[in-house]
N, C-alpha and C positions, 0 to 999 in steps of 0.2 A: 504493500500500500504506500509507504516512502517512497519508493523509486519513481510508483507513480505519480505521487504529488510535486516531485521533485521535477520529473519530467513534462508536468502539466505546467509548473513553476517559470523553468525555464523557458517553454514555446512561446508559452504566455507575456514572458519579458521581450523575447524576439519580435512575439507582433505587433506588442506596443510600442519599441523602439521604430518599427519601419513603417509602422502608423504616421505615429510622432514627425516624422521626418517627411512621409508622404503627403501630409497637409500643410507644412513651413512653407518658409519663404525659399528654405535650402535646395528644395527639389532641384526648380529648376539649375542652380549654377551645379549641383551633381548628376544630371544630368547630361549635361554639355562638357565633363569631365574625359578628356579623348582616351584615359585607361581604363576607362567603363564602358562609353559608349562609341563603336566604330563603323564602318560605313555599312557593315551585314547585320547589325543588333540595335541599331538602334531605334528607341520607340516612336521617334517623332518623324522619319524618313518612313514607318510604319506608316503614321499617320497622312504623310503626302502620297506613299502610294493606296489608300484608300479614298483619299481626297480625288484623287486621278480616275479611280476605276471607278468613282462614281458619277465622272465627270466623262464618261465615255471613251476616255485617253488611255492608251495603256500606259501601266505604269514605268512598263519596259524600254519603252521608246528613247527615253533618257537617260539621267545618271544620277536619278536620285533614288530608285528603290531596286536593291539588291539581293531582297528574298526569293524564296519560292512562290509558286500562285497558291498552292492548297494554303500555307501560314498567310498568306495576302486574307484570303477570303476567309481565314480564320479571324482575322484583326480587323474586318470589318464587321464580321457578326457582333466582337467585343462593342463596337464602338456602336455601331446601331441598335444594339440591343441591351446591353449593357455597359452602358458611359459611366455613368454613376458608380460602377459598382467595379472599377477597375482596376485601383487601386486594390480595393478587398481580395481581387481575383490573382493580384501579383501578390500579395503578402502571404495568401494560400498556398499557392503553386510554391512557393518557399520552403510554408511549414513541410508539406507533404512531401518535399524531395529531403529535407532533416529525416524524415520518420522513414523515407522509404532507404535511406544510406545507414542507417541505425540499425534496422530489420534486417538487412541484408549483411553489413557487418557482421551480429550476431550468427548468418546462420552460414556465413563461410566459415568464421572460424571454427563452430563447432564442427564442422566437416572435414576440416584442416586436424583440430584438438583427435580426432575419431581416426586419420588416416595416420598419423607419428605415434600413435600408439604403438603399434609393433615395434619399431625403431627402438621408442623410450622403453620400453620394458627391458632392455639389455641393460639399461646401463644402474651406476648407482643409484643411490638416492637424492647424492649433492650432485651426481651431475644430471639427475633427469631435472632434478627442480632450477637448475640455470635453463635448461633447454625447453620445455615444459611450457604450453600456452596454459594456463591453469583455467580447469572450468571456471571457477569462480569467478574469476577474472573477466569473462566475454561479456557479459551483462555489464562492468563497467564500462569496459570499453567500448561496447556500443551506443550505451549512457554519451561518452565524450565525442565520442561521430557523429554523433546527432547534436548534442549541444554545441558545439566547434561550428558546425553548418550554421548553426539557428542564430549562433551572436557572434558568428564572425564579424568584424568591418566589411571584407569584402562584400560577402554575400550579401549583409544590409546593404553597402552602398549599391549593389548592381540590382537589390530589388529597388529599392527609392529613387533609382534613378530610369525604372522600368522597364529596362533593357531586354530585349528579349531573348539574351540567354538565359532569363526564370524559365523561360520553359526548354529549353537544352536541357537547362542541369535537370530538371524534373525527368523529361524523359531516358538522361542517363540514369539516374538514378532507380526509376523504375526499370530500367533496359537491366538494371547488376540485381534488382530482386527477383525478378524474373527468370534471369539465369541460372542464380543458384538456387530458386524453386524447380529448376528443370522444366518450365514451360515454353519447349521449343516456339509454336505459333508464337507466342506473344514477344518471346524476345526477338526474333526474327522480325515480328514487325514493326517494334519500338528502334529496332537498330537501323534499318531500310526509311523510318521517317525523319529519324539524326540524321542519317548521312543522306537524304534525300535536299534534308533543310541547312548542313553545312561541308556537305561531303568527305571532308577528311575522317572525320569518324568510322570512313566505310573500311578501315582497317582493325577496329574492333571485332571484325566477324570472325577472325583468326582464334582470339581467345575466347570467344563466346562457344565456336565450334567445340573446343577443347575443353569445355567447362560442360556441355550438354553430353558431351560422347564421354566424360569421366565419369558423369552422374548416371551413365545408362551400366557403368561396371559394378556388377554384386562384390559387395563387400568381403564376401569368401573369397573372390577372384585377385580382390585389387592388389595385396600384396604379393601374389604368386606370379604375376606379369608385368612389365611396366606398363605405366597406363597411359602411355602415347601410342599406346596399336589399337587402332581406332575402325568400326565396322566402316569399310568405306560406303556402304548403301545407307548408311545413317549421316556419314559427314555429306554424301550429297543430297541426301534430303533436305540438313539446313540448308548449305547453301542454294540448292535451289527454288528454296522459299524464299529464302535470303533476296534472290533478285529475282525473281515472279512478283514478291512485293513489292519491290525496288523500281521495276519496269511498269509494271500496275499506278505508282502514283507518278511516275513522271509522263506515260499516258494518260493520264487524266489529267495533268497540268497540263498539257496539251489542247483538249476542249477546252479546261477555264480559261486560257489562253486564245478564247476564238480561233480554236483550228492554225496556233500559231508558233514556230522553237524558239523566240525572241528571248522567251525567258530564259533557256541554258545559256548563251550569251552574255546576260544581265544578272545571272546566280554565277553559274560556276564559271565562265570565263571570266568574271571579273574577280574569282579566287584567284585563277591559275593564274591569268596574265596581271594582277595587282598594278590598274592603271591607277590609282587612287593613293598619293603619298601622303595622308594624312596622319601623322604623329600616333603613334599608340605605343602599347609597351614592349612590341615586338622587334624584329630587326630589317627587314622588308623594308619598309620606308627610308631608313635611313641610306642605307646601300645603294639601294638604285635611284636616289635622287642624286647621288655623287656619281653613276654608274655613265660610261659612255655609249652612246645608243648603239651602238652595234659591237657591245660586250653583251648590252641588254641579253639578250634572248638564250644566248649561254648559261651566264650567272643563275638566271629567271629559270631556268631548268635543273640546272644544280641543287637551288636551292628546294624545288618542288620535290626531285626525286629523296632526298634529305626524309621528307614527310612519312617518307613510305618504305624506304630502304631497312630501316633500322628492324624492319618486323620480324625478316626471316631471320635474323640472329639470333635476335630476341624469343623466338617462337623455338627455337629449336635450343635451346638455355632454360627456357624456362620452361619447358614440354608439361614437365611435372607439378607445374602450379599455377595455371593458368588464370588465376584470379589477381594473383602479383604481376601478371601478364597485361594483364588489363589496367591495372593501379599505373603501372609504367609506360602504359600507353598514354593515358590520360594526361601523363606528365609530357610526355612528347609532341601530345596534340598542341600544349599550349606553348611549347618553344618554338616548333613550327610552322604555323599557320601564320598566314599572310594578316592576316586582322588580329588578333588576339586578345582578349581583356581580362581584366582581374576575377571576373567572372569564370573564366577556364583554372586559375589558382584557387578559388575557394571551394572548387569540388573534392580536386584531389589533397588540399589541407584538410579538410576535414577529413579524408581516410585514412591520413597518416595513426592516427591513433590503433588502426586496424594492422598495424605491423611493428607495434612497440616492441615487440617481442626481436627485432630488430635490433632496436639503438643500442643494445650493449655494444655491437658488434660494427657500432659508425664510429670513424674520425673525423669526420669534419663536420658533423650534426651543430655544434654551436658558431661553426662559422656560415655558414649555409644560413640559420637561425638571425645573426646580428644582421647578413647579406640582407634576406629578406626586411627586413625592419627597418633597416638606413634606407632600403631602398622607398619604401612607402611614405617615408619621411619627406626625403628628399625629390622625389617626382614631383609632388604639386608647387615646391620650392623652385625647382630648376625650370618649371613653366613659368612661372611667375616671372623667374628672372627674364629667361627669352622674350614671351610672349606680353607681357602686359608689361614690365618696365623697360623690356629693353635694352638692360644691362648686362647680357648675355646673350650665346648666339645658341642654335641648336645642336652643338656639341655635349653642352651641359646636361640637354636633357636624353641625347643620345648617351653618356657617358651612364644614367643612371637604368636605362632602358637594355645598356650593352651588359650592369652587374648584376642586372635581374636576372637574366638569363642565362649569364654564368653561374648564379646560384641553383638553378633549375639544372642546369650539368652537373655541376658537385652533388647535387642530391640527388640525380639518377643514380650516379656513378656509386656514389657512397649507398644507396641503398642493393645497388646488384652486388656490391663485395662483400656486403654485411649477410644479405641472401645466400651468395656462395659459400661462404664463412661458415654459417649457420647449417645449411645443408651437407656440408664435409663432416661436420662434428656428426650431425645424426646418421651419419652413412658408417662412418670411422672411427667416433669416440671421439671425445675431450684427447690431447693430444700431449701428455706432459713429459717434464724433463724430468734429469732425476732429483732435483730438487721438489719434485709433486707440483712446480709449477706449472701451466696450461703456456702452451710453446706457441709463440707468436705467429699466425699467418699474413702472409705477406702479398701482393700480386704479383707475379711475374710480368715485366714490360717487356 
């Protein structure tokens, strides 16, 4: 009954802060904040292509509205039918992507806690309890994945300023409870509507595949084989839901489009080709505005394959845990992507708490830590200086934009070494000297 009052406690504090904030004066300047809101998320370029499509114009014709047609004629229904109540509807879609990262937190790890059992039963008692996700323990921890979402900054800033990756993060979020419920149809379709409405996510199907085909192996089976030999009549069944759904609503944005492909052009060509230099916290902008036009298109490809490259590596490292697969994706999405906002940081912050079991085994966890913090400090400082005084060029605020993202590398990096670290003990044992010390691993370069 605590946990739950506590948990009613905390939502409760979340709504009211992005209430509070939703009806100020503050809205609007966070809003217009360019690490919140970019040329694909934001609510008010929303608002002119519904203004347009009702205006008999396509939206697409121009260079102001970036989304999909289905999310178009979703954002009109909000506004024509529910104005008033719109705000209510972002402060929602908030709480329920906390609750759906909580629920799902809980039920990977106990999946995780049930599959190292074999493993931990070899070992001692002091070293299964270093190694050891403890039951007890899940329930907090899903406690702070959820609280983390609900009172972050981030995530209040990118609900108050109604951006609309509130509804991104909702449907990732639902897309990883879904998964680890093991309900093929729906994650399939939750994942074909992300990557339908911002594309690069369409490299999630990877771990999702490997999360639906681990949950199809009986628990007598899973330790007597490894669990990357996969029915392939079952991996092609997702994927080809995967994109029969995928194909299905980009035909149908097609008709709402008056029988028209204007919109791939206007959605994803302006991912892939990034005609739009407008400041964000990514690295895109900066680059190719310095960039010579007929380096252009080079670079501009480099940098896209970057997006997608990393998977197979990663897929084939991480075979065996496909839900850290996805955690690590998540993290990659937001390095790479041509737009990127603080919005892509506060999903994957909040699941950090899903891999505590982790940080013993980081080094660079406090520096990574101060990175992020100076960095949040310092961005609306170093616009200031550029853009409204003047005293400063775009160097300053590229300089803070280039240690974000270096921070986001060190906390990849530190968390697959802390992963392999962690996985060698449970394969191998605690590893000590003859001192009974635990013998230091190291990476090989």
């Amino acid at each position: 009954m605590s946990s739950i009052l506590r948990i009613v406690g905390c939502l409760s504090l979340g709504i009211a802060i992005r209430l509070l904030f939703l009806n100020s004066s503050y809205q609007k300047d966070i809003s217009e904040r360019v690490e919140i809101s970019t040329p694909v998320n934001s609510w008010k370029r929303g608002i002119e292509g519904t203004y347009l499509l009702k205006k008999g114009i396509s939206p697409y014709e121009g260079d102001t509205f970036h989304e999909t047609p289905i999310f178009l004629y979703f954002y009109s229904f909000l506004i024509d039918h529910c104005f008033d109540w719109i705000p209510v509807i972002f402060v929602l879609c908030d709480v329920f992507t906390a609750l759906s990262l909580g629920i799902s937190s809980f039920i990977q790890l106990s999946q995780n806690q049930k599959r190292e059992t074999v493993f931990l039963n070899k070992f001692k008692e002091s070293e299964r309890n270093e190694l050891e996700i403890k039951e007890e323990n899940t329930k907090q921890i899903a406690f702070k994945v959820m609280i983390i979402y609900a009172l972050s900054p981030y995530s209040i800033l990118t609900c108050i300023a109604k951006s609309t990756s509130v509804f991104t993060n909702l449907l990732t979020s639902l897309l990883m409870l879904t998964a680890s419920l093991n309900l093929r149809f729906l994650s399939c379709f939750l994942l074909a509507l992300i990557s339908y409405q911002t594309l690069y996510p369409i490299m999630l199907i990877v771990p999702l595949i490997m999360i639906i085909e681990r949950n199809q192996i009986p628990e007598s089976e899973e330790n007597s084989k490894p669990v990357y030999i996969y029915k392939k009549s079952s991996v092609l069944r997702t994927l080809g839901l995967f994109l029969i759904i995928l194909s299905g609503l980009i035909i149908n944005s097609y008709h709402l489009s008056s029988q028209s492909w204007n919109f791939l052009n206007s959605s994803y060509g302006f991912l892939l080709t990034v005609p739009d230099f407008t400041p964000n916290v990514g690295l895109f902008w900066y680059f190719f505005t310095e960039m010579f036009d007929h380096f252009r298109d080079f670079f501009l490809w480099t940098f896209q394959i970057n997006s997608f490259l990393y998977v197979i590596p990663l897929s084939l490292t991480l075979r065996k845990d496909p839900n850290f697969l996805f955690f690590i994706l998540l993290i990659l999405l937001s390095l790479f992507k041509p737009y990127p906002s603080i919005s892509d940081f506060a999903i994957y912050l909040a699941l950090l708490p899903q891999w505590s079991h982790l940080f013993n085994y980081m080094k660079q966890g406090l520096i990574v830590a101060c990175m992020f913090t100076s960095c949040s400090v310092l961005a609306p400082i170093m616009w200031q200086m550029w853009i409204i005084l003047g005293t400063a060029n775009s160097n300053y605020y590229f300089g803070v934009t280039l240690a974000y993202n270096t921070a986001q590398i060190l906390l990849i990096t530190d968390l697959l070494f802390a992963f392999t670290k962690r996985q060698f003990y449970l394969n191998k044992g605690i590893m000590k000297d003859k001192d009974g010390k635990p013998i230091q691993l190291e990476l090989a370069y």
